[in-house]
C-alpha positions, 0 to 999 in steps of 0.5 A: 608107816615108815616112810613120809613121802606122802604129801600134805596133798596127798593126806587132805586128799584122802582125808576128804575120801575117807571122812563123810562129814565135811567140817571134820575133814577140815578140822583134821586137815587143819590139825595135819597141816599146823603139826608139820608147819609147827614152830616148836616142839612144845607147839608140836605136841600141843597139836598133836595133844589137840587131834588126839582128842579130837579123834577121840571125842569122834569115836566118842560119838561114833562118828568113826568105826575102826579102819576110820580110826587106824587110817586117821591115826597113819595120818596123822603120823604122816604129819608128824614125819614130816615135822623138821622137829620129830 
């Protein structure tokens, strides 16, 4: 994970490849895209506070194994290189 050229795209794409429950991919999606758009760092932390738990709670009820779960992760750390704010 040491390089963002991955796209917004490119992660929706493989978030809706990796995930089988539909409204989570969206949910997760939603969160990559307001992390990398975020207006301001508190803003920022906030979504990235927010998807943290919601991985959370999905690996709470084993909605997730573990590759799942580290991909997810790379993901959402895409997003956050991406962020003008990192």
């Amino acid at each position: 994970m040491n390089s963002p050229n991955f796209s917004l795209q490119e992660d929706l794409q493989v978030l809706g490849e990796l995930l089988h429950n539909a409204t989570a991919a969206t949910q997760l999606g939603s969160y990559l895209q307001r992390i990398q758009t975020a207006p301001s760092r508190d803003q920022l932390n906030k979504w990235l506070e927010q998807v943290v738990g919601y991985l959370q709670a999905l690996n709470d009820f084993k909605l997730l194994d573990g590759e799942q779960t580290i991909l997810l992760r790379e993901l959402v750390t895409r997003a956050h290189m991406r962020s003008p704010l990192r």
